[in-house]
Every structure is written in C-alpha cells, then in structure tokens.
N, CA, C and O atoms as CSV, one atom per row, in Angstrom:
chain,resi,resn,atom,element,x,y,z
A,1,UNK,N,N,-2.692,16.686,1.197
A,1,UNK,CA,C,-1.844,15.544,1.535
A,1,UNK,C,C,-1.119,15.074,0.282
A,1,UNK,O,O,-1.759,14.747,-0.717
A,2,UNK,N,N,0.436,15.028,0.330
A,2,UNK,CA,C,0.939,14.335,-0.669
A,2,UNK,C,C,1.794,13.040,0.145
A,2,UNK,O,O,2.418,12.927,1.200
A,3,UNK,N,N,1.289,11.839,-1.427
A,3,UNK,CA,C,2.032,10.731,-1.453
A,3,UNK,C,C,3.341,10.654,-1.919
A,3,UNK,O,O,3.669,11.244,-2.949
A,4,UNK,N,N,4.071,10.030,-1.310
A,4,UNK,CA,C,5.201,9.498,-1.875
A,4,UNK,C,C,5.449,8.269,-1.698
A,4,UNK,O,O,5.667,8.041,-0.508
A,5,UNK,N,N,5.547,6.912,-2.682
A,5,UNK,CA,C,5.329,5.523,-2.785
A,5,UNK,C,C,6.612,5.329,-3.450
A,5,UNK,O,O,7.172,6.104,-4.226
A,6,UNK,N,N,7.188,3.634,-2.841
A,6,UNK,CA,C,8.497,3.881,-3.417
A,6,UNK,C,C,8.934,1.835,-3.173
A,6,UNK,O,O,8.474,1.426,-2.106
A,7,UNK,N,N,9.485,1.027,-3.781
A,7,UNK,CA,C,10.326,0.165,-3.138
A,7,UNK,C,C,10.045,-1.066,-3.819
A,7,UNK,O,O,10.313,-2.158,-3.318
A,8,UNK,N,N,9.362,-0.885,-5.270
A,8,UNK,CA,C,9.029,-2.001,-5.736
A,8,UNK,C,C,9.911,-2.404,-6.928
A,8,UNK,O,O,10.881,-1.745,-7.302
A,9,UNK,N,N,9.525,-3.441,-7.440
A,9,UNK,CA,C,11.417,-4.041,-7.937
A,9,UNK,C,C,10.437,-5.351,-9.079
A,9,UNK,O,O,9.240,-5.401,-9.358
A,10,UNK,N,N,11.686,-6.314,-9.520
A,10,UNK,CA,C,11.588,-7.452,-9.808
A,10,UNK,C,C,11.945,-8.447,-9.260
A,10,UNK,O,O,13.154,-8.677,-9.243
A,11,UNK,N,N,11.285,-9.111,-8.806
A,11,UNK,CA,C,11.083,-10.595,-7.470
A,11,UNK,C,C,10.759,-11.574,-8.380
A,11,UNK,O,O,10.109,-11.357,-9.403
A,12,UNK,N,N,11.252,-12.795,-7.994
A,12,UNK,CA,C,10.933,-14.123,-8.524
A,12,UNK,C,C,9.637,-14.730,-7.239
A,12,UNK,O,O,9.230,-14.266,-6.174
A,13,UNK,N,N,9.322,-15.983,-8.048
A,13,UNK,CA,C,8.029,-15.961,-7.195
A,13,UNK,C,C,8.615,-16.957,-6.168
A,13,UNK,O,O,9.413,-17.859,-6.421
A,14,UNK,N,N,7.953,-16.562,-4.673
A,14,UNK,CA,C,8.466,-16.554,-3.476
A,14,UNK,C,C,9.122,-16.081,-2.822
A,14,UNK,O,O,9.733,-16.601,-1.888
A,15,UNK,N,N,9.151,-14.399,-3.355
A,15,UNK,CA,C,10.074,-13.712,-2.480
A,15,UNK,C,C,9.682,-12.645,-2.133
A,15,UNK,O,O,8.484,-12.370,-2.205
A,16,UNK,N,N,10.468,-11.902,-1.735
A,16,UNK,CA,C,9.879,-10.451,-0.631
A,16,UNK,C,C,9.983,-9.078,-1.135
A,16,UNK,O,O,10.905,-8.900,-1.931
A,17,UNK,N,N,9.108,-7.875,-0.798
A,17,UNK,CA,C,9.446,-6.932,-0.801
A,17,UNK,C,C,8.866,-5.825,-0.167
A,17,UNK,O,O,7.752,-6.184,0.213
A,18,UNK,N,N,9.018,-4.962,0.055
A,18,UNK,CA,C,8.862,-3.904,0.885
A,18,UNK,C,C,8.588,-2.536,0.391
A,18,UNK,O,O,9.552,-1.867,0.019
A,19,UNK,N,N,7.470,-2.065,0.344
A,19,UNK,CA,C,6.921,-0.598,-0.486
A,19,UNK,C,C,6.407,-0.247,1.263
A,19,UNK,O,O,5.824,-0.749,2.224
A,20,UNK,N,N,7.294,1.302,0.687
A,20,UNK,CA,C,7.157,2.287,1.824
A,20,UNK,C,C,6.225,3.727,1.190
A,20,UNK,O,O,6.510,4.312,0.145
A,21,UNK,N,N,5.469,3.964,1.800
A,21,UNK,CA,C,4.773,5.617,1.490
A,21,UNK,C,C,4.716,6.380,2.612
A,21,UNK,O,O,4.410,6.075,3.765
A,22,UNK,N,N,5.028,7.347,2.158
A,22,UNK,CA,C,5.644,8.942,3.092
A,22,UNK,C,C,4.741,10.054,2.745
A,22,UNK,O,O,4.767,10.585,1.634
A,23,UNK,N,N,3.968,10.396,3.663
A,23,UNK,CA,C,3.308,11.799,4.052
A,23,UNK,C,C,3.222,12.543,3.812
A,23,UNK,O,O,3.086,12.760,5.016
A,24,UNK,N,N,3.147,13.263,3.468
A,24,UNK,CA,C,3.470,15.078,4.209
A,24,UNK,C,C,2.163,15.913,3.488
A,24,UNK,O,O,1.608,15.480,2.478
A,25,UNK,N,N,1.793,17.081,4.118
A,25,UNK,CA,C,1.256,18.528,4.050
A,25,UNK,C,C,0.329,18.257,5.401
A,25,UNK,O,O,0.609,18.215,6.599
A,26,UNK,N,N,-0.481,18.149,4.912
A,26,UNK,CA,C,-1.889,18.352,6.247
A,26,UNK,C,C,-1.954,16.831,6.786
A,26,UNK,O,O,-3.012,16.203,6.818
A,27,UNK,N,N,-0.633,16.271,7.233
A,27,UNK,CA,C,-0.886,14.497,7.776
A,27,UNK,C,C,-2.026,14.475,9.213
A,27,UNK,O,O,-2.589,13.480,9.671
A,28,UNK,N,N,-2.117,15.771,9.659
A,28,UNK,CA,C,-3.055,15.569,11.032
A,28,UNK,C,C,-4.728,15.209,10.506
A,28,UNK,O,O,-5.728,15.012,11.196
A,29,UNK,N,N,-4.583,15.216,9.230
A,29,UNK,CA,C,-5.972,14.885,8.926
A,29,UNK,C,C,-6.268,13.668,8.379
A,29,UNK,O,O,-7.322,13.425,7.791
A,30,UNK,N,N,-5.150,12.699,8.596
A,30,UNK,CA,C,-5.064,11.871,7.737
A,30,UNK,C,C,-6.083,10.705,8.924
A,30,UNK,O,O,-5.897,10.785,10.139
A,31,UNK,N,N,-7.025,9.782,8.376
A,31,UNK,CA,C,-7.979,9.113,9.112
A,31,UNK,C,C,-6.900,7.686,8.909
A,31,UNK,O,O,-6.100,7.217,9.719
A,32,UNK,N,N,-7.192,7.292,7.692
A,32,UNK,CA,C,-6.490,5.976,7.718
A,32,UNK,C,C,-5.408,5.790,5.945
A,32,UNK,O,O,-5.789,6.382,4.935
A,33,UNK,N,N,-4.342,5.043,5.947
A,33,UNK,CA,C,-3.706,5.005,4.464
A,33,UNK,C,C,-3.551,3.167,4.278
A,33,UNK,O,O,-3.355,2.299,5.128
A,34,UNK,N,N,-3.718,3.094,2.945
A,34,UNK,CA,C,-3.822,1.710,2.284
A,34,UNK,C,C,-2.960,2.052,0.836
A,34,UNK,O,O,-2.392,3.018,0.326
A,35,UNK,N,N,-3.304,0.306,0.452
A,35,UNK,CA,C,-2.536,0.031,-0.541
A,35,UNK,C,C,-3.442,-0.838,-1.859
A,35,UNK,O,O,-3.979,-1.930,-1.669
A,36,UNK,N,N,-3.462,-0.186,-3.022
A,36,UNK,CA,C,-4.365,-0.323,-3.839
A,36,UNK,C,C,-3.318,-1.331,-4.834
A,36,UNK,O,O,-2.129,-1.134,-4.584
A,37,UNK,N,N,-3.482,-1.973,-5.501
A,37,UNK,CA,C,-2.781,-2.576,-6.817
A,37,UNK,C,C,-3.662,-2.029,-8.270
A,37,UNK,O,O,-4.534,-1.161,-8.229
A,38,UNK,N,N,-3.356,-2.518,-9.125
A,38,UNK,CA,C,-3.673,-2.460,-10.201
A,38,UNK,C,C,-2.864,-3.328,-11.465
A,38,UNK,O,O,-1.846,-2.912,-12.019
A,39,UNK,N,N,-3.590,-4.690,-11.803
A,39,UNK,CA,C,-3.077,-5.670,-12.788
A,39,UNK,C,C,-3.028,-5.173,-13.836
A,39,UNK,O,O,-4.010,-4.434,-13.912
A,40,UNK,N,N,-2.314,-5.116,-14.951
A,40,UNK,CA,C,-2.948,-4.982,-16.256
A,40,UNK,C,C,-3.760,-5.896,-17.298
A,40,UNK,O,O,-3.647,-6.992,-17.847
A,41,UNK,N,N,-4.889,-4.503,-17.235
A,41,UNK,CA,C,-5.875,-5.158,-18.025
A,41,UNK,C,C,-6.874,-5.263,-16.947
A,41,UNK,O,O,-8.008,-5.412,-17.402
A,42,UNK,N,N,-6.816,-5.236,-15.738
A,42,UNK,CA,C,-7.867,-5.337,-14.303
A,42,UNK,C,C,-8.113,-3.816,-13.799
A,42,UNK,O,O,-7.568,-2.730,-13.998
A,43,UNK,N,N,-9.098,-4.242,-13.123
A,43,UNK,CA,C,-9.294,-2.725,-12.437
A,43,UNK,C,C,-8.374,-2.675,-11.057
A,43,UNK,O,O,-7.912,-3.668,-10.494
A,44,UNK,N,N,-8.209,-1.272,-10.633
A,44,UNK,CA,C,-7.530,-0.926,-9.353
A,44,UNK,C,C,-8.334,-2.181,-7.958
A,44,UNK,O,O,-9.534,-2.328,-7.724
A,45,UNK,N,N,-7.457,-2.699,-7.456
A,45,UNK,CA,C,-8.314,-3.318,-6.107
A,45,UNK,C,C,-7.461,-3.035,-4.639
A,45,UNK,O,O,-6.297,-2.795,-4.318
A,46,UNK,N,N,-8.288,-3.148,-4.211
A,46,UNK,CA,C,-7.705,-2.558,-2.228
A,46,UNK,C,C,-6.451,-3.916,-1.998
A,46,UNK,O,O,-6.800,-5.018,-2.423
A,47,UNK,N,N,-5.522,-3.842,-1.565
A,47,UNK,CA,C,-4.774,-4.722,-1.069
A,47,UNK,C,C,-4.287,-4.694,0.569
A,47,UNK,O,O,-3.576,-5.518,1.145
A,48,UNK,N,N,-4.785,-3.718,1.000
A,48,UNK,CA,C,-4.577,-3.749,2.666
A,48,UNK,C,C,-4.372,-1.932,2.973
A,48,UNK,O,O,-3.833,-0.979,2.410
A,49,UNK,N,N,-5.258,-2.222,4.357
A,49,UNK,CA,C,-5.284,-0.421,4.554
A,49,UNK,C,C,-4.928,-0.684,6.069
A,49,UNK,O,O,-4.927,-1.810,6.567
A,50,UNK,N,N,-4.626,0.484,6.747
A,50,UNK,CA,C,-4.620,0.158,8.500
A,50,UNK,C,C,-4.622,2.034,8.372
A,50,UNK,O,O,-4.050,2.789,7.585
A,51,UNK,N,N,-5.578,2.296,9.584
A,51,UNK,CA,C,-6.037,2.996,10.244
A,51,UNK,C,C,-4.972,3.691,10.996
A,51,UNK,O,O,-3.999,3.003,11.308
A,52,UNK,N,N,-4.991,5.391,11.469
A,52,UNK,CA,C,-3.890,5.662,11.769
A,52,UNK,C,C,-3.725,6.291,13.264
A,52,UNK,O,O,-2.837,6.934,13.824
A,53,UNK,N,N,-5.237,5.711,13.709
A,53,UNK,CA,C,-5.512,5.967,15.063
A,53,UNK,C,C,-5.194,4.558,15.795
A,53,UNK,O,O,-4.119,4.368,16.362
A,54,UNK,N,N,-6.030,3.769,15.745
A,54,UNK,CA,C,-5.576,2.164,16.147
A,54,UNK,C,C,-4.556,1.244,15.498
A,54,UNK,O,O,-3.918,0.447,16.187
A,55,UNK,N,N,-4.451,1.306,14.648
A,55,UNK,CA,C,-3.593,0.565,13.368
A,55,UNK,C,C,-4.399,-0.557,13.596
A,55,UNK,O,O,-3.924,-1.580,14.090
A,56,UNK,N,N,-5.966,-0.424,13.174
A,56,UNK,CA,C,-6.421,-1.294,12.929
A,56,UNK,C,C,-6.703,-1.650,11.224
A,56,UNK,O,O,-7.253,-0.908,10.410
A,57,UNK,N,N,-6.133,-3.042,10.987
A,57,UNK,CA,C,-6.189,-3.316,9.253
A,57,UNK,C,C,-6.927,-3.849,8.726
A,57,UNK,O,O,-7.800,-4.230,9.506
A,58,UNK,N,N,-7.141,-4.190,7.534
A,58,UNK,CA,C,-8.007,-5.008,6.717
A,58,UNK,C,C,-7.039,-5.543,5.627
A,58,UNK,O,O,-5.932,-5.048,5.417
A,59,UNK,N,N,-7.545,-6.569,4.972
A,59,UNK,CA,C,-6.467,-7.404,3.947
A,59,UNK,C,C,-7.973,-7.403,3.063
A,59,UNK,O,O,-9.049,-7.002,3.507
A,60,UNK,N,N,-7.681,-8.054,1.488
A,60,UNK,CA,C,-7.650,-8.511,0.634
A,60,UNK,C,C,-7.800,-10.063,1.114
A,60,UNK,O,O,-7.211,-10.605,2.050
A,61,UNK,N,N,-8.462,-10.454,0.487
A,61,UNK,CA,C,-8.937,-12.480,0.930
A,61,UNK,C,C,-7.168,-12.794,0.301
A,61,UNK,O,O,-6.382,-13.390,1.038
A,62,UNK,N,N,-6.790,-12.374,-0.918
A,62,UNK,CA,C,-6.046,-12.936,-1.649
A,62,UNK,C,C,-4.171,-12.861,-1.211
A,62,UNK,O,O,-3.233,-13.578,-1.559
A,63,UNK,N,N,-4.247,-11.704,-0.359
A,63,UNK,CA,C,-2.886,-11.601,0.076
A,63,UNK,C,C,-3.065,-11.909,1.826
A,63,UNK,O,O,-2.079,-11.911,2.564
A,64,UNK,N,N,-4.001,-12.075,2.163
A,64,UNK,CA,C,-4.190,-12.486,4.080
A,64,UNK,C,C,-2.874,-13.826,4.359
A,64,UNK,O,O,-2.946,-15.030,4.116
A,65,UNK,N,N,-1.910,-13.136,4.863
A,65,UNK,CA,C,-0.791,-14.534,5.741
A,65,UNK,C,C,-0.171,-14.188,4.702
A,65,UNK,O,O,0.184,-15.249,4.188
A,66,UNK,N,N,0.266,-13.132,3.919
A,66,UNK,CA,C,1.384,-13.268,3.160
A,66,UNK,C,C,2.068,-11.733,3.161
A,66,UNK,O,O,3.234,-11.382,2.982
A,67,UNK,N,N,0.643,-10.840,3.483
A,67,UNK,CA,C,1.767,-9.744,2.980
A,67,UNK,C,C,1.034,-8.581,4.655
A,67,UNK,O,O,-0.051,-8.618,5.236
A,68,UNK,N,N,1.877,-7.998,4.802
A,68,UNK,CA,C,1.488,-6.995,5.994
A,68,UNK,C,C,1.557,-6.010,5.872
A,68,UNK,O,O,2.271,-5.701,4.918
A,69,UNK,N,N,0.946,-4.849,6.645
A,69,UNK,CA,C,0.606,-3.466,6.386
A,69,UNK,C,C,1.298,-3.176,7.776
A,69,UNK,O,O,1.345,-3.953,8.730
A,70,UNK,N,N,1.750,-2.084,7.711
A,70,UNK,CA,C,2.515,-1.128,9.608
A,70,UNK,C,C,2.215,0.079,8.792
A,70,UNK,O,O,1.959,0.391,7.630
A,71,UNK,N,N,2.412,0.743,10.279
A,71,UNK,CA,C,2.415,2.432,9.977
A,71,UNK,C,C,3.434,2.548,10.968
A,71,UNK,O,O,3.721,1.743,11.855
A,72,UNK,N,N,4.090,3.977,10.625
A,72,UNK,CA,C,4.912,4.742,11.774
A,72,UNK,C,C,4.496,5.852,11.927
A,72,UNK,O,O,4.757,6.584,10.972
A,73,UNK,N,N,3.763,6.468,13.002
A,73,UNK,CA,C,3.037,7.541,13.092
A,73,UNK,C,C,4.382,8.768,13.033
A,73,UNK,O,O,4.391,9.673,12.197
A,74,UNK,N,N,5.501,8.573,14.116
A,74,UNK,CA,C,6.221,9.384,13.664
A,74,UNK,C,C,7.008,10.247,12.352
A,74,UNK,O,O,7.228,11.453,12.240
A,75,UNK,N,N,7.389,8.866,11.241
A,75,UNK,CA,C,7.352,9.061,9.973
A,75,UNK,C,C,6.588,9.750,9.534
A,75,UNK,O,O,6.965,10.750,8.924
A,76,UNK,N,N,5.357,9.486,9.675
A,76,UNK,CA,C,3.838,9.595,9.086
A,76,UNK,C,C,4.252,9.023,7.537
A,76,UNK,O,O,4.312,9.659,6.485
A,77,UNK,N,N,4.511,7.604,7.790
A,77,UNK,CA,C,4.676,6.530,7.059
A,77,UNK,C,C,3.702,5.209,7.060
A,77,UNK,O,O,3.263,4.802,8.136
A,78,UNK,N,N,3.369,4.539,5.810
A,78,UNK,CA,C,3.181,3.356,6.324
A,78,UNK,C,C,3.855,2.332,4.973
A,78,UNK,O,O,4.500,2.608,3.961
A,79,UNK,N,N,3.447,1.337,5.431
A,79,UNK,CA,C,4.624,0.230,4.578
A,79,UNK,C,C,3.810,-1.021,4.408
A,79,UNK,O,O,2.976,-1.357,5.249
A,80,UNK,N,N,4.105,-1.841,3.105
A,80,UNK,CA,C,3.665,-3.195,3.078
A,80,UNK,C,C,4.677,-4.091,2.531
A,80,UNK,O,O,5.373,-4.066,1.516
A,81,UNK,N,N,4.516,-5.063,3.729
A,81,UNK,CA,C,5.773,-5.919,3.408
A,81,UNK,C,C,4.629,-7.431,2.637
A,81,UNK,O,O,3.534,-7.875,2.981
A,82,UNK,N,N,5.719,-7.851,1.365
A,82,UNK,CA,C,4.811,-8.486,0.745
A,82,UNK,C,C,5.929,-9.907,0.477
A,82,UNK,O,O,6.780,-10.002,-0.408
A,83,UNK,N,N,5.641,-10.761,1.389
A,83,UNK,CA,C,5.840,-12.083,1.370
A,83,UNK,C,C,5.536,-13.120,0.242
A,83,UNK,O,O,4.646,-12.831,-0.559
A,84,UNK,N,N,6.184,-14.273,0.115
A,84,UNK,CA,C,5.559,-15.415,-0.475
A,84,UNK,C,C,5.039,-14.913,-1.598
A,84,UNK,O,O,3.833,-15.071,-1.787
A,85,UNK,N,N,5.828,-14.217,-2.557
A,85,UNK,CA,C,4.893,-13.190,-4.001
A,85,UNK,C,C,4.303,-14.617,-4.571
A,85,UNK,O,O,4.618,-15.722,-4.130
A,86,UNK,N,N,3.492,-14.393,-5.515
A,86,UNK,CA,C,2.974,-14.768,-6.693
A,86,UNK,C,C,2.893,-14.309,-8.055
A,86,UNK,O,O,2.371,-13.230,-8.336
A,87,UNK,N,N,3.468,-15.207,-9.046
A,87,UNK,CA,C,3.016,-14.016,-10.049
A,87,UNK,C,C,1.554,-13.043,-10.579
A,87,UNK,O,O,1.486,-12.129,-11.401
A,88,UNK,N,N,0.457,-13.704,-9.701
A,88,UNK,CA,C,-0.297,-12.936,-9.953
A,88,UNK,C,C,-0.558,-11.856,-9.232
A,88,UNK,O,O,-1.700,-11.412,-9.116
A,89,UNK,N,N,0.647,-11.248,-8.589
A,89,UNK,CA,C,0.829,-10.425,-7.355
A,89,UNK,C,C,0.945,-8.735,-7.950
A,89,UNK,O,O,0.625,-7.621,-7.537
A,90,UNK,N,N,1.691,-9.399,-9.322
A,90,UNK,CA,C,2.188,-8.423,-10.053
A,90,UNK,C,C,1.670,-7.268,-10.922
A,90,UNK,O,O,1.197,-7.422,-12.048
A,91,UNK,N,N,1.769,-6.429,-10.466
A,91,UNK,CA,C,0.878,-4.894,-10.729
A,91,UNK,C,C,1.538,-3.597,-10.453
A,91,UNK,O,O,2.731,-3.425,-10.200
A,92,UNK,N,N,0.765,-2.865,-10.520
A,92,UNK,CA,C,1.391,-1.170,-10.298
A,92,UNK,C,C,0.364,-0.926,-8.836
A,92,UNK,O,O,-0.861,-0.885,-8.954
A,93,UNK,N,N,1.120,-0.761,-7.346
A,93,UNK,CA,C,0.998,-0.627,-6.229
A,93,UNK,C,C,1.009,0.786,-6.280
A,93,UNK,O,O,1.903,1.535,-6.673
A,94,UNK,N,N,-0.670,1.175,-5.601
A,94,UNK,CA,C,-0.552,2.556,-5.375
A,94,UNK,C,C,-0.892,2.942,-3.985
A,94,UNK,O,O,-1.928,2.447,-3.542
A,95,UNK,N,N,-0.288,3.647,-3.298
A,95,UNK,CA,C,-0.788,4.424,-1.677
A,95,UNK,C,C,-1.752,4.979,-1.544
A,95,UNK,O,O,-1.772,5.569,-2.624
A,96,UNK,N,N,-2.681,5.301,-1.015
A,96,UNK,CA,C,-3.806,5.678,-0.624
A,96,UNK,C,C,-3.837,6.363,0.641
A,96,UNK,O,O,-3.452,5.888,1.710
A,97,UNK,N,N,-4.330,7.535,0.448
A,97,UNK,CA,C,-4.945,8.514,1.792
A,97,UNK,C,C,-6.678,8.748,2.380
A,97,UNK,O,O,-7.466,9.152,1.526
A,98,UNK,N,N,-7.071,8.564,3.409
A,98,UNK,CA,C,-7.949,9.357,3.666
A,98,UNK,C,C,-7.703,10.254,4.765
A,98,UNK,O,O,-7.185,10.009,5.854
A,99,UNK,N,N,-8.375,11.847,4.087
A,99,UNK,CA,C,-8.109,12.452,4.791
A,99,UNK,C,C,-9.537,13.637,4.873
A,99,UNK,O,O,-10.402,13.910,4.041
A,100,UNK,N,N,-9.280,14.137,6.270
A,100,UNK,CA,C,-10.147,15.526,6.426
A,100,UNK,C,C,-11.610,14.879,7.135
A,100,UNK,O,O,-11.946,13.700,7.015
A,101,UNK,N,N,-12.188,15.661,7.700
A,101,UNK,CA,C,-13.726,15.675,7.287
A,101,UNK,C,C,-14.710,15.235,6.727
A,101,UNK,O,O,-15.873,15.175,7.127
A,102,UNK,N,N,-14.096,14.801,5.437
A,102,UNK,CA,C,-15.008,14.806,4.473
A,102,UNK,C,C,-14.317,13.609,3.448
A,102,UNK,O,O,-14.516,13.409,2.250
A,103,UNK,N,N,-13.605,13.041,4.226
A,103,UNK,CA,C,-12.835,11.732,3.546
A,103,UNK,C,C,-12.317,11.961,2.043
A,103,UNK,O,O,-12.748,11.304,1.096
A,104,UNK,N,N,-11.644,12.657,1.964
A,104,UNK,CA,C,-11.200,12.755,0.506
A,104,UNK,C,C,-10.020,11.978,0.627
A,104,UNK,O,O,-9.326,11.698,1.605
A,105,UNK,N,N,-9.916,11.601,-0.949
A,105,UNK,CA,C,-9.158,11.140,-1.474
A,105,UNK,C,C,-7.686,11.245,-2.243
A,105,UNK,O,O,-7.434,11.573,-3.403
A,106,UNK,N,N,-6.810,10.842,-1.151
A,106,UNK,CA,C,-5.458,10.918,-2.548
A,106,UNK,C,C,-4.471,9.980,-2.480
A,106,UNK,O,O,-3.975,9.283,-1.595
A,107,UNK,N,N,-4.307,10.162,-3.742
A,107,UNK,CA,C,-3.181,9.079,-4.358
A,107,UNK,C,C,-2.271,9.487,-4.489
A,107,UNK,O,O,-2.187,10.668,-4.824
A,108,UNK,N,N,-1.073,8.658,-4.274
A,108,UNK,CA,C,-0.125,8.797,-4.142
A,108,UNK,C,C,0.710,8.322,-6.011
A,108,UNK,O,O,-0.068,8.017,-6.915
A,109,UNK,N,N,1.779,8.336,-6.197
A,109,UNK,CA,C,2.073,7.625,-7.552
A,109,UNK,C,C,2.701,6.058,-7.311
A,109,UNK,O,O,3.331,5.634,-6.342
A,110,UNK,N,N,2.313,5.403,-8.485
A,110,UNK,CA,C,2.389,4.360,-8.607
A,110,UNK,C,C,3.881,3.427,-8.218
A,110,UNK,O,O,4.966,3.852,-8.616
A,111,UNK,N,N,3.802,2.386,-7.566
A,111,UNK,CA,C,5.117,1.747,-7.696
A,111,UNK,C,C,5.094,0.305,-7.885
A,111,UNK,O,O,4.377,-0.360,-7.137
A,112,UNK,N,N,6.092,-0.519,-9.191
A,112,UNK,CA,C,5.589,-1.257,-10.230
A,112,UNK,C,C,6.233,-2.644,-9.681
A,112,UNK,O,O,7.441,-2.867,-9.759
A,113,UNK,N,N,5.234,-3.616,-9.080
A,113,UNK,CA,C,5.832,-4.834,-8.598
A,113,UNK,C,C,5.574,-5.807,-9.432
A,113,UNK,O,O,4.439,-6.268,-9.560
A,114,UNK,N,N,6.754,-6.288,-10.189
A,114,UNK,CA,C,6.649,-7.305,-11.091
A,114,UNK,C,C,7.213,-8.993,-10.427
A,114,UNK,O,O,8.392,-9.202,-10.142
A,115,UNK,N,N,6.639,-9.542,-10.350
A,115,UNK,CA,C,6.863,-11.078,-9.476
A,115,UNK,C,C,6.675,-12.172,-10.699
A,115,UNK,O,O,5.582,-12.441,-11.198
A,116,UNK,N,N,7.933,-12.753,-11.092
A,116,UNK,CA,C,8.440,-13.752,-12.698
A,116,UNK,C,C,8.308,-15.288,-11.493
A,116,UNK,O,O,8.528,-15.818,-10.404
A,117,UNK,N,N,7.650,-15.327,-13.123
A,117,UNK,CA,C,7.958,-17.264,-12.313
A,117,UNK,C,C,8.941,-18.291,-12.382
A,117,UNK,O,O,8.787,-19.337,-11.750
C-alpha cells in the first residue's frame, strides 16, 4: 500500500483546511486509514482514523467538534477537514494505513500544517 498525503498550508488561527490521502497498490486490504500529527519536539499522536468498511471514526479528545475525517471508497481516499485551527494544531500530518491480515503498517509522507496566531 502506498500513501500519498497532500493539502497542508499556512492558516491563521481559526481557519480551515483540508488534507487529502490517496491509495493505491493492494487498497482491497486496506482495514481502516487515519491521521497521525507530529508537534515538534512531541511524539507522533493519532488525530482521527475511520474505518473503511463502516466509516466508523474515532477522534483525539483534543480536535472532537473541530476537525472531521470522510473516506471515499471509490477514490480509495480519505480526508480531514480541520476547522477552528489552533496554534497548537500545528505539526507535520501524517496518513496512516492498516492493511492485510496481519495489520501492518504504512505511512504515508508527511504534510506540514502550520496554524500562526
């Protein structure tokens, strides 16, 4: 499975943006895809995943009512739209796969959301 992650920018705080990740090789194995951050100077943390059978999701306590996760199965896409930024929002956003059997892991490359106050 390869990632492709893409759509992050410089936002002032209270505003929007939209990171899309795109699919491809073996997507029929794909179980569920999320969205990881990473602050600098912090470790990597989960920021919202949804499942690619139900599109059932999970949030982060810290972004819940602000930012949303979709998938498009046709794409074999999914997307997080990220509302109401904060500057402590601001990190390197990475895509996330699980896939196979045996739940492995892949990452996609990084895309760098910087949110100024």
């Amino acid at each position: 499975v390869q990632l492709q992650a893409y759509g992050g920018g410089l936002v002032q705080a209270g505003g929007s943006l939209r990171l899309s990740c795109a699919a491809s090789g073996s997507i029929f194995s794909i179980v569920n895809m999320g969205w990881y951050r990473q602050a600098p100077g912090k470790e990597r943390e989960l920021v919202a995943v949804i499942t690619f059978d139900g599109g059932s999701t999970n949030y982060a306590d810290s972004v819940k009512g602000r930012f949303t996760i979709s998938r498009d199965n046709t794409k074999n896409s999914v997307y997080l739209q990220l509302d109401s930024l904060k500057p402590e929002d601001t990190g390197v956003y990475y895509c996330r796969a699980l896939a196979g059997t045996f739940l492995k892991v892949y990452w996609g490359q990084g895309t760098l959301v910087t949110v100024s106050s």
